[in-house]
C-alpha positions in Angstrom: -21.8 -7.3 4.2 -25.6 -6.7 4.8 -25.3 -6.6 8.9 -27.8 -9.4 9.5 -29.8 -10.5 6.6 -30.1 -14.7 6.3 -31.3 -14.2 2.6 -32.4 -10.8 0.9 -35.8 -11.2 -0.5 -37.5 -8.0 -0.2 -36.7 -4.4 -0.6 -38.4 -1.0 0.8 -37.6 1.4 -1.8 -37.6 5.6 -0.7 -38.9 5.8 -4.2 -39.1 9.8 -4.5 -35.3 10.3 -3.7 -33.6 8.4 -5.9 -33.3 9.8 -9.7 -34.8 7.0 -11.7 -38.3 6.6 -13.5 -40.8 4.7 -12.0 -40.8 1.8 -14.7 -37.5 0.7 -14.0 -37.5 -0.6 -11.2 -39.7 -3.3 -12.9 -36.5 -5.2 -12.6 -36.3 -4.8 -8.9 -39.8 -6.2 -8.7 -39.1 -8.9 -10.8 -36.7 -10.7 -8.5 -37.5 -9.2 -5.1 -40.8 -8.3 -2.7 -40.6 -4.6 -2.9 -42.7 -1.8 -1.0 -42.5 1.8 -2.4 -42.4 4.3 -0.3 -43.7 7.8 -1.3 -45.6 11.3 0.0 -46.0 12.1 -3.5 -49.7 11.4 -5.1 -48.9 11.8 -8.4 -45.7 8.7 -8.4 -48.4 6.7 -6.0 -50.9 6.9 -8.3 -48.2 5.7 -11.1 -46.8 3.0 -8.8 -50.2 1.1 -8.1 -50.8 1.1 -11.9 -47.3 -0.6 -12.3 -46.6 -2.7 -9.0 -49.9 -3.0 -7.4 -51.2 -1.4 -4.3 -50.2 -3.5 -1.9 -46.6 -2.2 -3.0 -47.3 1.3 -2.4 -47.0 3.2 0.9 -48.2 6.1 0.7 -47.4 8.6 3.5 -47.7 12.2 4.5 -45.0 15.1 3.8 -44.0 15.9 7.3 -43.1 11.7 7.7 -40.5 11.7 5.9 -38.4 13.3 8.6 -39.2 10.0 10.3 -39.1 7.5 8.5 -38.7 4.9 8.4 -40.4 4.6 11.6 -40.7 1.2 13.8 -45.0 1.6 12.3 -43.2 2.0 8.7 -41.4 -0.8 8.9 -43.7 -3.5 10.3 -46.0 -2.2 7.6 -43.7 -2.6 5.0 -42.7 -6.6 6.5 -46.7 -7.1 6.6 -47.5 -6.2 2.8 -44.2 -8.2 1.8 -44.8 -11.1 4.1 -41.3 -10.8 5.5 -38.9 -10.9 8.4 -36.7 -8.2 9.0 -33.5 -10.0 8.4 -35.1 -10.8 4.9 -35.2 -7.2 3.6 -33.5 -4.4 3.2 -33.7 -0.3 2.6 -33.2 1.7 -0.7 -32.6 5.4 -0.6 -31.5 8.4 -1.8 -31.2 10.2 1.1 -28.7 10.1 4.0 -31.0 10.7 6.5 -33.6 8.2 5.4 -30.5 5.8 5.4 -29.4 6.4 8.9 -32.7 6.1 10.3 -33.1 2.7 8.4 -29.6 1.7 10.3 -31.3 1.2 13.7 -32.7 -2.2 12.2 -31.3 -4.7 11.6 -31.5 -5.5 7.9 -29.8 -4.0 5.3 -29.1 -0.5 4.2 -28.4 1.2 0.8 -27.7 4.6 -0.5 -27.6 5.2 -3.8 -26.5 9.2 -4.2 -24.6 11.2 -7.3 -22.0 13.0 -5.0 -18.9 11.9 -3.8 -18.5 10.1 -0.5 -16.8 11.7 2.3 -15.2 11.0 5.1 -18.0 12.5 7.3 -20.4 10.2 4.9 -18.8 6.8 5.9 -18.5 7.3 10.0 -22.2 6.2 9.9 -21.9 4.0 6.8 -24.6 2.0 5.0 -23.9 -1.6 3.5 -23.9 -0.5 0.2 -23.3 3.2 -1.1 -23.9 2.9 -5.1 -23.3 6.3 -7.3 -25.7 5.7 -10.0 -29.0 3.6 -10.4 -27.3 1.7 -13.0 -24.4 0.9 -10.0 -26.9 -0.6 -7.6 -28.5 -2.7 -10.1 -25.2 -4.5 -11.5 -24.0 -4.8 -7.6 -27.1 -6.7 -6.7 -27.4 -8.9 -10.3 -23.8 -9.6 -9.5 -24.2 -10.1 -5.5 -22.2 -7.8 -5.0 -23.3 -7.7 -0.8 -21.1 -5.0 1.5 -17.3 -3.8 1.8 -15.2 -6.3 0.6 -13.6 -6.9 4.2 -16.7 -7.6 5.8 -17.5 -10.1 2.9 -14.2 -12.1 3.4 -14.7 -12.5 6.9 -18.5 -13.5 6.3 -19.3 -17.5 6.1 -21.7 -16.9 3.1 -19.7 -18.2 0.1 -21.0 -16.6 -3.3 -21.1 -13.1 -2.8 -19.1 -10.4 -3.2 -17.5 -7.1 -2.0 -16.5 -4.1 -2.9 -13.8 -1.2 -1.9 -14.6 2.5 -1.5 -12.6 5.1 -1.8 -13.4 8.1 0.5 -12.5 11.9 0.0 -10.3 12.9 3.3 -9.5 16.4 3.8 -6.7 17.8 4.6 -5.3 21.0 5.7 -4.0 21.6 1.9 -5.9 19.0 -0.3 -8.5 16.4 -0.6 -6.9 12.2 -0.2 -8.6 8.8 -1.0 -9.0 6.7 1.7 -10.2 3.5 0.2 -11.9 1.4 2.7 -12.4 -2.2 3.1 -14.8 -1.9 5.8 -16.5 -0.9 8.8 -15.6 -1.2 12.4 -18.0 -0.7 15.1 -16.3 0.0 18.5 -17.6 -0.8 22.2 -19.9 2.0 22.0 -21.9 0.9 19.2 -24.8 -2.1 19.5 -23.4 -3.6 16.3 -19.6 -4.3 18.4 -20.2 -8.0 19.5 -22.5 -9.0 16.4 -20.0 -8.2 13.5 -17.1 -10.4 13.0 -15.1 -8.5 11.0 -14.9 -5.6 13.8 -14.1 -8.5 16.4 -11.0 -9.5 13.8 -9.7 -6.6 13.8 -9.8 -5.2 17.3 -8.4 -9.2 18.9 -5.5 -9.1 16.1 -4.3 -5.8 17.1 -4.8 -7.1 20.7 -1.8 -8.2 22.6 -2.9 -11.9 23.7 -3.6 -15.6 22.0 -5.2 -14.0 19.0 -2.2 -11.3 18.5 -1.3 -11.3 14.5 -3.2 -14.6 14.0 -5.2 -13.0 11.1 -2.1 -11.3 9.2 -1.9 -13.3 6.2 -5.8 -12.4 5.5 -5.7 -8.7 6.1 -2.2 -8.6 3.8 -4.1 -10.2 1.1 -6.8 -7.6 2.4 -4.7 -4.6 1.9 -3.2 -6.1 -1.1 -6.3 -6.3 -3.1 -6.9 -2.3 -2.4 -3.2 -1.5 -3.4 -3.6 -3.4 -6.6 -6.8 -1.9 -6.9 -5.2 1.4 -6.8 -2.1 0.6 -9.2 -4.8 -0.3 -12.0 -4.9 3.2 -12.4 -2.3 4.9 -10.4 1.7 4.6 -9.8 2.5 3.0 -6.5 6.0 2.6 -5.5 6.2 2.3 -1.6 4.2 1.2 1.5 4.2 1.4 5.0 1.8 1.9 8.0 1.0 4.4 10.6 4.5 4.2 12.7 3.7 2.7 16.0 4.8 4.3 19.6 8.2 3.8 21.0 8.8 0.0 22.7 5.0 -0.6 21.2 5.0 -4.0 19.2 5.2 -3.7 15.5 2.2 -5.0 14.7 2.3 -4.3 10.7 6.0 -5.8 10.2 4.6 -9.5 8.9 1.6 -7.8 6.6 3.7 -4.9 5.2 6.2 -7.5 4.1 3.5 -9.6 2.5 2.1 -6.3 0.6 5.8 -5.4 -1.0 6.2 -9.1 -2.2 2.3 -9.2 -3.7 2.3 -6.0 -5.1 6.0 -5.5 -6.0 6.6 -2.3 -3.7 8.8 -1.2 -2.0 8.6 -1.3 2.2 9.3 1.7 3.4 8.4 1.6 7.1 11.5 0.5 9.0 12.5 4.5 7.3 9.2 6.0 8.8 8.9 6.4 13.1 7.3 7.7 15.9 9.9 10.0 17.8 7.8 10.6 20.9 4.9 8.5 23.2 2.2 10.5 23.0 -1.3 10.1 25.0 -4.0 7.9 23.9 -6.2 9.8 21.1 -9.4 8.2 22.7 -12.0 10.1 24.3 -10.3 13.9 22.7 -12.2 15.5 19.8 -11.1 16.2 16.7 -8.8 19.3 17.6 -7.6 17.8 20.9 -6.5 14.7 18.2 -4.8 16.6 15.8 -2.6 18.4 18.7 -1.7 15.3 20.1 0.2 14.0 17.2 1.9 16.9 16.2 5.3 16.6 14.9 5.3 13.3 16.6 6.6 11.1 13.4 9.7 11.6 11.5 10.8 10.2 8.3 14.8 9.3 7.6 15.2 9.4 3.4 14.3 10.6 0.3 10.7 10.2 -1.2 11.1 12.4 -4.4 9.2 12.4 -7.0 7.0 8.6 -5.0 4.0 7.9 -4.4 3.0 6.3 -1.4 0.5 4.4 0.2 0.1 4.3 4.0 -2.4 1.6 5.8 -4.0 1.4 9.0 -6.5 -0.9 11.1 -8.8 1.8 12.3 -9.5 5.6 11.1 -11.3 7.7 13.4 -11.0 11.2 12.7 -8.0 10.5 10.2 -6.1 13.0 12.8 -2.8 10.1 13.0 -3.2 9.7 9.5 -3.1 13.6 8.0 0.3 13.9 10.3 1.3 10.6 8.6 0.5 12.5 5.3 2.2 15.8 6.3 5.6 14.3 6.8 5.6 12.0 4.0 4.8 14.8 1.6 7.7 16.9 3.7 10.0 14.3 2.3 8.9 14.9 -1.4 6.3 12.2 -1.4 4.5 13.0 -4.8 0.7 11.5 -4.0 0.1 9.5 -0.7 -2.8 7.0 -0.9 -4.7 5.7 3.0 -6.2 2.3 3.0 -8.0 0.9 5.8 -9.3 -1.9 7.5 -12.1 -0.1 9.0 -13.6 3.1 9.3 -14.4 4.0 12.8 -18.6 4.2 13.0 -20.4 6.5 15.0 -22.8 5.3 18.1 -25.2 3.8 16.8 -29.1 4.0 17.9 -30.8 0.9 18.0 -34.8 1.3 17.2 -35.6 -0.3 20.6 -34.4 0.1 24.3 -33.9 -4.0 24.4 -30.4 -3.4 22.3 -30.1 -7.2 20.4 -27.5 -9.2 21.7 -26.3 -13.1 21.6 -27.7 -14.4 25.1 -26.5 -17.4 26.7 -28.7 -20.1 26.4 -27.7 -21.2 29.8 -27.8 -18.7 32.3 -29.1 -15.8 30.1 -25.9 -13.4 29.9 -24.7 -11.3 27.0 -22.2 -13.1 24.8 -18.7 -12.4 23.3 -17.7 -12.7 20.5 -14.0 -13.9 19.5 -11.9 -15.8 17.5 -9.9 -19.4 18.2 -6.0 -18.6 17.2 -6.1 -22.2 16.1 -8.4 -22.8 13.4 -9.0 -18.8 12.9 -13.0 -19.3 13.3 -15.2 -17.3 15.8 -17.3 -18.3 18.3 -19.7 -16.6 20.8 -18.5 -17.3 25.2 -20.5 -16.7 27.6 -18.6 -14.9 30.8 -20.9 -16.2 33.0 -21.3 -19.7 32.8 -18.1 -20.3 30.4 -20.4 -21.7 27.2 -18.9 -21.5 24.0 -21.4 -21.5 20.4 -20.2 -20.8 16.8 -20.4 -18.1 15.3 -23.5 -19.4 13.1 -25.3 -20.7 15.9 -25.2 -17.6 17.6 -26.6 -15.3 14.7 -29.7 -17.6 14.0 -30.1 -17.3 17.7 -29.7 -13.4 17.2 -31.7 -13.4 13.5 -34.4 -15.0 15.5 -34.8 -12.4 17.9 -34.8 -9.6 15.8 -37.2 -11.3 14.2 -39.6 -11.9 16.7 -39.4 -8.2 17.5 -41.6 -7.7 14.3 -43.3 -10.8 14.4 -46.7 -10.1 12.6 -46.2 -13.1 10.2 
């Protein structure tokens, strides 16, 4: 889902990255405001003759490596008469696309190569592998990963899953992801709903499981989505640590009976407690889970697919892999609720927030285990908002941050 956008209407297009000729994005400026960005004189020359000037930004060499600035992008809201919640960035270049991530509208990368798992730790809203890609996903409103999108409250679009290349010590795995999920670290933690859903369900407390049936049809949809063109024949999830609750027991039996496969978790186990992977790098990761899961059968000749909530490094997961495979597990397929996303750097020092409109705090989001809906509390003063109340009051200061109209 585009992180914070009310309604797209514009977008600022990194025109010289993206392999496509100039006249077709005559579509693109059919249905949306558009700025192009380029250092090149010849393709600025070319664009004024199709779009106009005013649609043209044309900047020096060495900005690229900048851009787009904070000064790029009020320039590019000022010629399209837009707020920044209203637009969004177009690029075919990672770099360009993780600079456009500290605002707050939306963010896509359209590239030929395949996406890795180092690609999606700082992850765009949409990530499109041909021109032709991004322009069906935005005809058909096609608007972020299709977790975010279930979890949003706008009601006609739609998502998509991606799958991601994971290596391994011996090969390269899909991970097909539903979604991003931004951690304590990050300024997006307590303004995305779908990384709130995830972290409180996991959660032991009120909100403990509450959201099962939604993430099984969740995980569903990517196992049927990989059985339109692969076998699958069993499922199961990360094993948890001993006395730990089982918190996948009620969604992996909803998986077997939606997809007709077979559950194979009560076979697959953790043998040992091992120490909390947070805070250890990658290597420290990988040597904590060593030889720490153990799996009692035969998977000859099966393939297998293997979900989790969050995937960090994919350390838990590649041991996972390497015991399932020990057991004669012919392909073994990862899907996941979110992939773990990088701090994040927000283009301001004032980080945006949902304040109390009472006593001025920052407040939480979370979800009522009643009618499964989230709603913004303050810890200072105890107010509660919805969840919509609490983005317009966020939308409109991000807004105001660039407000030139």
């Amino acid at each position: 889902m585009f992180r914070c956008i009310t309604e797209l209407k514009g977008l600022v297009v990194d025109v010289d990255s993206i392999y496509a000729e100039l006249n077709e994005w005559a579509w693109v400026f059919e249905k949306y405001q558009c700025v192009f960005i380029t250092s090149k004189e010849d393709n600025a020359r070319r664009l004024k003759v199709l779009y106009g000037e005013n649609c043209v930004n044309k900047i020096e060499d060495y900005l690229k490596f900048f851009s787009p600035s904070p000064a790029m992008h009020e320039e590019a809201l000022r010629r399209m008469n837009l707020k920044t919640t209203e637009i969004a960035y177009v690029t075919g270049d990672k770099e360009f696309c993780n600079n456009a991530m500290a605002f707050l509208c939306g963010a896509i990368w359209i590239t030929k190569e395949k996406i890795t798992y180092e690609d999606v730790s700082i992850a765009p809203d949409l990530i499109c592998q041909t021109f032709a890609s991004f322009k069906a996903r935005l005809e058909e409103r096609v608007y972020g990963f299709y977790g975010e999108v279930i979890f949003s409250t706008e009601g006609d679009v739609k998502g998509y899953i991606l799958p991601v290349m994971l290596e391994t010590d011996e090969e390269f795995l899909y991970v097909f992801m539903l979604g991003r999920y931004f951690g304590y670290s990050h300024y997006m933690n307590q303004l995305h709903p779908y990384s709130s859903a995830i972290y409180l369900n996991k959660r032991e407390g009120r909100a403990f499981g509450v959201l099962d049936e939604r993430f099984a049809k969740l995980y569903s949809a990517a196992v049927n989505r990989i059985k339109k063109s692969k076998q699958v024949d069993a499922v199961c999830s990360v094993p948890v640590r001993p006395g730990k609750q089982e918190r996948f027991r009620n969604i992996l039996q909803r998986i077997a009976s939606l997809c007709e496969v077979e559950d194979i978790s009560s076979k697959f186990y953790c043998v040992s407690d091992y120490p909390t992977q947070k805070n250890l790098s990658e290597t420290a990761r990988k040597e904590n889970v060593k030889g720490i899961f153990q799996y009692k059968g035969d998977l000859n000749g099966k393939n297998v697919v293997i979900i989790d909530d969050i995937v960090t490094t994919g350390a838990t997961i590649k041991e996972c892999i390497k015991k399932l495979k020990q057991c004669g597990a012919d392909n073994v397929y990862i899907v996941a609720l979110g992939v773990n996303q990088k701090k994040g750097t927000y283009w301001s020092s004032t980080v945006p927030q949902v304040s109390c409109q009472e006593c001025g705090e920052k407040m939480n989001l979370f979800i009522n285990s009643m009618n499964k809906q989230f709603f913004y509390s303050c810890p200072g003063c105890n107010k509660t908002v919805s969840y919509e109340e609490g983005n317009k009051l966020l939308c409109n200061q991000v807004n105001s941050e660039f407000d030139i109209i």
